[in-house]
C-alpha positions as CSV (number, residue, x, y, z in Angstrom):
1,X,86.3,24.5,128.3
2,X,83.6,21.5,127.3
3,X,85.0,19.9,124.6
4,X,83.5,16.6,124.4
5,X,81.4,15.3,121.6
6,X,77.6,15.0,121.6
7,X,76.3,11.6,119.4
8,X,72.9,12.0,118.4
9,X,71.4,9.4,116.1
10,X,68.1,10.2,114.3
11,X,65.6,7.0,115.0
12,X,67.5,5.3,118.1
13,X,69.0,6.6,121.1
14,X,72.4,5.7,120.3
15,X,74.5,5.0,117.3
16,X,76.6,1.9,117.0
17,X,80.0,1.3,115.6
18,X,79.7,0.7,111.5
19,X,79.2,-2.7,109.9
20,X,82.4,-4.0,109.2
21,X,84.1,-3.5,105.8
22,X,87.4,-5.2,105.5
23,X,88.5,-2.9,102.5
24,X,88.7,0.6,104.9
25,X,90.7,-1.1,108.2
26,X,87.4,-1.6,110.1
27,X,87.8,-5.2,111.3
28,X,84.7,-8.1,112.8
29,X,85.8,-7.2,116.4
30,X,85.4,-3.5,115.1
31,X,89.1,-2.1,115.8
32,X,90.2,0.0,112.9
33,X,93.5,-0.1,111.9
34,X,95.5,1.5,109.3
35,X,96.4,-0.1,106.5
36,X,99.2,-0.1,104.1
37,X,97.9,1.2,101.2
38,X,99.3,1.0,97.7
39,X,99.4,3.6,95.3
40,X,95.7,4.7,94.4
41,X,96.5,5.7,90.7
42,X,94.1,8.7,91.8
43,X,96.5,11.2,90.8
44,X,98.2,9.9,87.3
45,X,94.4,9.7,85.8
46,X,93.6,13.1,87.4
47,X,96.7,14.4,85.6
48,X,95.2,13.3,82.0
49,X,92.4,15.9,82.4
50,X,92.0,19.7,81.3
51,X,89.3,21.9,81.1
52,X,87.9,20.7,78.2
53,X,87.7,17.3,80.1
54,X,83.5,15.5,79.6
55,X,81.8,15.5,83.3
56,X,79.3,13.3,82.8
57,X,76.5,13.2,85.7
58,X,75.7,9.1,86.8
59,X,73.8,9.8,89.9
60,X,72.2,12.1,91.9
61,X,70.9,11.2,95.5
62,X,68.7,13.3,97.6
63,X,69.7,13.4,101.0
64,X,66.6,12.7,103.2
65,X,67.8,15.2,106.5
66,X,68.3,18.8,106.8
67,X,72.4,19.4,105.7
68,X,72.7,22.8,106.6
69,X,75.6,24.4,105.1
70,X,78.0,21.0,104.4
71,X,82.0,21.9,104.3
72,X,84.0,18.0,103.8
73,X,83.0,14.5,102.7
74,X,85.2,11.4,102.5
75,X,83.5,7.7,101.7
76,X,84.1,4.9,104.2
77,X,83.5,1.7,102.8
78,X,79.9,1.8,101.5
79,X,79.0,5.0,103.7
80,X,79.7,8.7,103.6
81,X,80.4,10.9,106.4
82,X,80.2,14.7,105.9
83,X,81.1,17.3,108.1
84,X,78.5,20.5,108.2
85,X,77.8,24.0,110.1
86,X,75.0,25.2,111.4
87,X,74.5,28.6,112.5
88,X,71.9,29.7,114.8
89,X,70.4,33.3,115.7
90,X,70.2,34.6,111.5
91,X,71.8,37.1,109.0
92,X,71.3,40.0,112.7
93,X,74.4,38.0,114.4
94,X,76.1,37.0,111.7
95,X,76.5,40.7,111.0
96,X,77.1,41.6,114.5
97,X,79.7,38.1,115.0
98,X,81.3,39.8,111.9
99,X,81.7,43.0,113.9
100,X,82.6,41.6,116.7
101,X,79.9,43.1,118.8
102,X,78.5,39.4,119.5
103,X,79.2,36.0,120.3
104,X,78.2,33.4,116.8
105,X,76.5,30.7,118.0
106,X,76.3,27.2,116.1
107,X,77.2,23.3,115.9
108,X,79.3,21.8,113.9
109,X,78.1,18.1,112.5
110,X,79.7,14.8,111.2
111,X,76.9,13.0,109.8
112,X,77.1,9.9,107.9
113,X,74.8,8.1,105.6
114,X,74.5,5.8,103.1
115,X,74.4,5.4,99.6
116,X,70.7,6.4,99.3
117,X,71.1,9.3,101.4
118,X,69.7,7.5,104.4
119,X,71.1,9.8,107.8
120,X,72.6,7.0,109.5
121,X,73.9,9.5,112.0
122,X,75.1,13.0,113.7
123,X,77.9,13.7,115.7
124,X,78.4,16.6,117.2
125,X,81.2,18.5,117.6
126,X,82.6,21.8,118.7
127,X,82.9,24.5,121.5
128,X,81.8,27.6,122.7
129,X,82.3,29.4,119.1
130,X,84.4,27.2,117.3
131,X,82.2,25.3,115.8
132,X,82.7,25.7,111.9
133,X,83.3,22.0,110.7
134,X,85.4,22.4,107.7
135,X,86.6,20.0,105.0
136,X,87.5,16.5,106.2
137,X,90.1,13.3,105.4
138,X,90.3,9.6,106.3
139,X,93.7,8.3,107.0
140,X,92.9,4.5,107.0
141,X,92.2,5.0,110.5
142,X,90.8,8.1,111.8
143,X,88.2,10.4,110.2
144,X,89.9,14.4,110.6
145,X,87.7,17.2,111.2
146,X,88.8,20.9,111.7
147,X,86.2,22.9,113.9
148,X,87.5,26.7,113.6
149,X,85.9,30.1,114.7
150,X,83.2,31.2,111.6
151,X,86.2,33.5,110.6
152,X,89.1,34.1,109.4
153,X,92.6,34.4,111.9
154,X,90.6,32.5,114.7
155,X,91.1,29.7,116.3
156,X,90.4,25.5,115.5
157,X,89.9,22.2,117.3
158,X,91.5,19.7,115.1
159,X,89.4,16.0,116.0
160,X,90.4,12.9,115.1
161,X,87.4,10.4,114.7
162,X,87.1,6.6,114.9
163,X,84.5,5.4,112.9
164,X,84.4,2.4,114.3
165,X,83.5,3.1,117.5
166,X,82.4,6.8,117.1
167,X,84.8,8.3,119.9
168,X,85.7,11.8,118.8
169,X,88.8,12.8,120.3
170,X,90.6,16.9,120.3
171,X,94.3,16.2,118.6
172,X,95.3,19.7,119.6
173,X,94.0,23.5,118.9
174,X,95.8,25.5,116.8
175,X,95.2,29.5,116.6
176,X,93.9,30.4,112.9
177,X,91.1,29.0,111.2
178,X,91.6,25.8,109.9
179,X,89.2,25.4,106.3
180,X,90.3,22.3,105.2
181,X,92.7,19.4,106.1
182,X,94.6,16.3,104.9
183,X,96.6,13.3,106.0
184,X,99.6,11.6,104.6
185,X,99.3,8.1,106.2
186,X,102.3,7.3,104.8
187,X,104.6,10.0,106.5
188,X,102.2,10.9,108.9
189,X,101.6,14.4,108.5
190,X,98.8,16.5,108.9
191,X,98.3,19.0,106.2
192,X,95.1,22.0,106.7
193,X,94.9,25.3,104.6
194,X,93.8,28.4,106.5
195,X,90.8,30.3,105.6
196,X,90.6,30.4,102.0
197,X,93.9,28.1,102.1
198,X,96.0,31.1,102.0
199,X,98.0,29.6,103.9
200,X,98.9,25.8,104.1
201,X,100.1,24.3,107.2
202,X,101.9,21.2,108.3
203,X,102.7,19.1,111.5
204,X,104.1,15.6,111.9
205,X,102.1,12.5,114.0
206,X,103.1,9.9,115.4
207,X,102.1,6.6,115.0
208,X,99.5,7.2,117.7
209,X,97.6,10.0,116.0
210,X,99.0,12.6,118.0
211,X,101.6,15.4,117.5
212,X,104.9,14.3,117.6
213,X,106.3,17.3,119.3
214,X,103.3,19.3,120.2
215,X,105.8,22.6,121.1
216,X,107.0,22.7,117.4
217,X,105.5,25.3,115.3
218,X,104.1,24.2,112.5
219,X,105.5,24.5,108.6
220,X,103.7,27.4,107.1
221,X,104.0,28.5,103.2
222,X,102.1,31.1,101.5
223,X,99.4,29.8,98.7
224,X,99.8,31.8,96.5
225,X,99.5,29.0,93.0
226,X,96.0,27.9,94.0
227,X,93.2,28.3,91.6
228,X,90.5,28.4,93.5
229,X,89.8,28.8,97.3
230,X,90.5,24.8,99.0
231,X,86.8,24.2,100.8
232,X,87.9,20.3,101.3
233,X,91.1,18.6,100.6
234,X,92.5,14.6,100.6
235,X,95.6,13.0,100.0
236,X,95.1,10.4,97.1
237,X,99.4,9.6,96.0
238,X,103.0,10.1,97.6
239,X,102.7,13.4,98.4
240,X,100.0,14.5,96.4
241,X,97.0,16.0,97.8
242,X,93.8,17.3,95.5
243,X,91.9,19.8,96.6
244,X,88.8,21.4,95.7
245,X,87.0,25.0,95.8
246,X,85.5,28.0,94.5
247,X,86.6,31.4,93.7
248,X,83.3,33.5,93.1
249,X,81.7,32.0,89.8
250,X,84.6,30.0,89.4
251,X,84.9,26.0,90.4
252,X,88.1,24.0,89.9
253,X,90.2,21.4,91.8
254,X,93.9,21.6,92.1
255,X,96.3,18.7,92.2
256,X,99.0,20.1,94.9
257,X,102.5,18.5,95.6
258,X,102.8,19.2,99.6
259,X,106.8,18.8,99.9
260,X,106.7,22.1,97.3
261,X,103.4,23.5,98.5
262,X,102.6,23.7,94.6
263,X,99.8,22.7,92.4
264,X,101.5,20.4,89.6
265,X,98.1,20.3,87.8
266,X,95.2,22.4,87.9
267,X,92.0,22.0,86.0
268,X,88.4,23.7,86.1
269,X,84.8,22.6,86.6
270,X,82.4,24.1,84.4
271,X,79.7,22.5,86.3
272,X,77.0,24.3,88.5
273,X,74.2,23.2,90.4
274,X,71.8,26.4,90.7
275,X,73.9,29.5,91.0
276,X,77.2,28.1,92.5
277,X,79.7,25.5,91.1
278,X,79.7,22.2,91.5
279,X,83.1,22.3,93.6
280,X,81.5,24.7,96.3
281,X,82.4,22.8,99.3
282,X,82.6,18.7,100.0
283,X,83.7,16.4,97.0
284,X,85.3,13.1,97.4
285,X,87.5,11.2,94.4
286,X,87.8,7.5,93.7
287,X,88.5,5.4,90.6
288,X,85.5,3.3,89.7
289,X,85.4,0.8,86.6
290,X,88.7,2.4,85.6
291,X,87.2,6.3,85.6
292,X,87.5,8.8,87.9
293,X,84.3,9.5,89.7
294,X,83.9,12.5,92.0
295,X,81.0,13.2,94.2
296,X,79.5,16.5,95.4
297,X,77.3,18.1,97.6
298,X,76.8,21.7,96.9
299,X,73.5,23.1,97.9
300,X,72.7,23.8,102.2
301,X,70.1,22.4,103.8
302,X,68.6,20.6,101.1
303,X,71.0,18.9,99.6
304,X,71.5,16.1,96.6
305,X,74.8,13.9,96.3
306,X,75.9,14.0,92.5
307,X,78.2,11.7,90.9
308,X,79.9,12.8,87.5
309,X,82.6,10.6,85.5
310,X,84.9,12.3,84.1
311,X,86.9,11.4,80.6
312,X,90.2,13.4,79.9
313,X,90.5,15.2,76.6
């Protein structure tokens, strides 16, 4: 099985290693390292909002290449990387993939950008069918990326990612779609959700990046307290994880303590872009000026970055 990346970059014929920016772990000679890294403070202020919370929108970014259908975003520094499908051969093998009376055919993408939505570039991941990218984390170190089967009880490459020096590496394959994952630098552990994080899942690493028994099964618990369907999810505290999603018309984001596998705090976004919510897929969450900012990119293909503030009740 071919399981090696493909780098692609969109003006030159290869992409180099990031600018350095000492803040993330990416160092001049461009080793990355992680960090230690103190309490972000993420989680408290996210605790202070409800649903009556003000989202106030500060920016919105188009982003100047096709998107396709985008799944996880985390910002590096001064640039975003966001992973993305794409599907090839239209709604006919879709239907039939779904039926199982065809092989789905696609890519899954990690493209990164910058600030003005400048596609900086596209790396390439996947095999054979797995190729649905889904919702991504940065430990400090490595960028995560979870490339399952377009369906659900599949299979998943999990990646780990350098973004210094681009190499793209398969951690291990697990057998169920993988949706969404995070990473506890602190403990090391890996955390995903299965399709439609029904269920959550988690393994320990090593210092290394790597399982640290790669014959153990993994710790599995039922998801039954999520408000929404996780589409992308990071660690921000301790044990604290937020994650974001949808469930039809409905778009929330769900603070979830992963030694209980329970949301401790829950709250919903009443904003939409078009017909879906807001929270439909990749969002990323950082304190700015001493508010909490997320970031969103809900619409395929075509696609605009959106900033909103947000003030608690």
């Amino acid at each position: 099985m071919d399981i090696s990346p493909q780098l692609v970059s969109p003006r030159r014929p290869a992409l180099i290693a990031p600018k350095p920016v000492g803040e993330t772990g990416v160092s001049e000679a461009g080793k990355v390292s992680r960090p230690q890294r103190a309490a972000s403070g993420i989680a408290e202020a996210f605790s202070r909002l409800g649903d009556a919370s003000r989202w106030t929108r500060v920016a919105e970014v188009p982003l100047a290449f096709k998107t396709f259908h985008p799944q996880g975003m985390v910002k590096v520094g001064n640039e975003y990387w966001m992973s993305s499908v794409e599907v090839k051969g239209g709604w006919l093998t879709r239907i039939l993939h779904a039926l199982h009376l065809a092989p789905e055919r696609g890519t899954g993408h990690l493209f990164r950008f910058d600030q003005q939505g400048k596609l900086l570039g596209d790396l390439k991941l996947g095999s054979g069918a797995m190729f649905h990218a889904g919702g991504i984390d940065f430990d400090g170190k490595y960028l995560w990326i979870p490339v399952a089967e377009y369906r659900a009880n599949s299979n998943t490459l999990v990646y780990r990612v350098d973004p210094a020096t681009l190499k793209a590496e398969v951690a291990f394959q697990f057998p169920d779609h993988l949706g969404a994952l995070a990473v506890n630098p602190e403990t090391n552990t890996l955390y995903a959700g299965s399709w439609s994080a029904e269920k959550l899942y988690s393994w320990q690493l090593n210092e290394q990046g790597e399982l640290a028994d790669p014959g153990a099964a993994p710790k599995m618990t039922y998801n039954d307290g999520r408000s929404v369907d996780y589409q992308d999810m990071h660690h921000v505290d301790g044990d604290l994880v937020l994650a974001s999603g949808y469930r039809g018309f409905h778009g929330g984001i769900d603070l979830v303590d992963m030694k209980t596998r329970m949301p401790v705090h829950q709250v919903q976004v009443p904003v939409r872009v078009g017909a879906f919510p807001i929270t439909r897929n990749p969002f990323f969450c950082e304190q700015v000026g001493g508010k909490l900012q997320f970031t969103f990119v809900p619409q395929d293909n075509k696609s605009s970055l959106f900033v909103y503030e947000v003030d608690g009740d």
